[in-house]
Each structure stands twice: as structure tokens, then as C-alpha cells.
C-alpha angles and dihedrals in degrees: 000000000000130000131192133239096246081064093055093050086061083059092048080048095047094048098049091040089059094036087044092059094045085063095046093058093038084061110037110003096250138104138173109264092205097052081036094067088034088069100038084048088051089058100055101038093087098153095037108155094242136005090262085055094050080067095033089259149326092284094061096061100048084108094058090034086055083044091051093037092051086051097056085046095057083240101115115133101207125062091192094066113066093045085049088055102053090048079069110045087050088050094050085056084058092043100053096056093046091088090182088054100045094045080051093050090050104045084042091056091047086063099044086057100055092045088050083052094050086052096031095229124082083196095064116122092244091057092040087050094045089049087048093059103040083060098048089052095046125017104021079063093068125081133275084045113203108249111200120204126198144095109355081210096063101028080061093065121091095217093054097040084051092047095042088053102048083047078052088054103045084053086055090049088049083047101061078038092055089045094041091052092054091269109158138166086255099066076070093063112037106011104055099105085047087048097053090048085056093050092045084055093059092034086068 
């Protein structure tokens, strides 16, 4: 099966919205809840029909394509982000070839969704707590370990650390999705005016 590369650019989304919020809360305790559920849906639809389902739908991810879009402009307004990014991407390379981890994350996200179906929101503090620590006990282990910098204040705080790790979480599942749709380094490097042209299309 092929995919476009208007479908890769929703991974690339995917992965800085939810980035983009882990440096928001680091920073100032808060997050969006709506961009929020978007991540922690896009981690337990695994069988979702298209890329764009996998997020609910193109719409959901504007925030993350103007991020992307900003970036290959040399308009982004955050230098923590990129590098932040490509500590994930090199982590989810690390990630796909750790069986036993991959078979725990799963089993541990099967779990999560039932419990956010139980509450009817994948953004409750219990599911956000139990993503956080499925990604402390299983992911977080593995090297290059994500290090997150923002306010000590709110770094020091459970529910933050917890939110801040399953947002980890949903960027490594854009991630696998980025890889498994033909995503590379090199699309850095030589397909970035291609890529914004993708991002301006579903932007329409």
C-alpha cells in the first residue's frame, strides 16, 4: 500500500501538536484540552481506516500542519521544538525494534482505552495518568531518553509530570505512523518545499 505525502505531513502534525503542547505545560501548567484528547485518541486508534482518521480528522491537526509549515518557513517560534522532535523520532527507531516493549505498550493502551470509555473522555486525569505511566515503565526506559525543559514549579507537580509523558507517548505513536507512511530524515533535507505544498492542500 502507498501513501502520499500529504498523508505523511498529518504524522509530522501529529508529532509537533502534541510536542507543542509538552512544552506549553512544562512552561506554564496548562494544556488544550481539545488538542489534548486529539493526541491521546490518536494513540488508541490503531486500526483507524486513513492517517487523518488515526486524529479524528484533518481539521484536528491545523494547529500541528501551521506548526510544520512555520518550521519549513524558518518561522518557528520555538527553538526547543525541533530538537525535541527529533529526540523522538530517534527514540521511536529505538522503540519499533524492542518487541517486549512494543507487545507492553500495547497491552498497556488497550487498557487506557477502555478505561477512557468507561469515563468517555481519553483526556481525563485518570487516562492521562495511566498513559503517563505506561510511558514512564516502558518507553522513557529506552535511550535517547526525552528530556523535557520548562518551569521547575510546574515539572514538580504529579499531574503534570503524568500529562507531559502520555503527550510523550501520542509523538512516539505519530512517530511509527510518520515511518510506516515512508517518512525519512531525508524528506528534511530535500522535500520541504514539497512538504509545505502538502500542508497548504489540507489546509484548504
Amino acid at each position: 500500500m502507498s501513501f502520499s505525502i500529504d498523508d505523511r505531513v498529518l504524522a509530522l502534525a501529529g508529532i509537533a501538536q502534541a510536542l507543542q503542547q509538552v512544552r506549553r505545560i512544562a512552561e506554564t501548567g496548562h494544556s488544550e484540552n481539545a488538542i489534548v484528547r486529539t493526541a491521546m485518541d490518536s494513540v488508541m486508534r490503531i486500526d483507524a481506516a486513513s492517517p487523518a482518521a488515526v486524529y479524528g480528522s484533518t481539521t484536528q491537526l491545523e494547529p500541528g500542519l501551521r506548526l510544520v509549515r512555520d518550521y519549513f518557513r524558518n518561522q518557528g517560534k520555538d527553538d526547543l521544538l525541533p530538537r525535541l522532535t527529533l529526540s523522538v523520532m530517534q527514540l521511536e527507531r529505538r522503540f519499533v525494534r524492542e518487541d517486549a516493549t512494543v507487545d507492553k505498550v500495547t497491552a498497556g493502551v488497550a487498557r487506557a482505552a477502555r478505561q477512557a470509555q468507561e469515563l468517555g473522555d481519553s483526556s481525563h486525569p485518570d487516562v492521562l495518568a495511566a498513559m503517563g505511566s505506561l510511558y514512564a515503565d516502558t518507553i522513557s526506559q529506552l535511550k535517547p531518553r526525552i528530556m523535557v525543559q520548562g518551569n521547575p514549579h510546574y515539572l514538580g507537580q504529579a499531574a503534570v509530570v503524568s500529562e507531559i509523558r502520555a503527550l510523550l507517548l501520542a509523538a512516539v505513536r505519530s512517530a511509527v505512523l510518520w515511518r510506516q507512511l515512508g517518512g525519512t530524515y531525508w524528506d528534511f533535507l530535500f522535500s520541504r518545499k514539497t512538504m509545505v505544498e502538502a500542508i497548504e492542500r489540507q489546509l484548504r
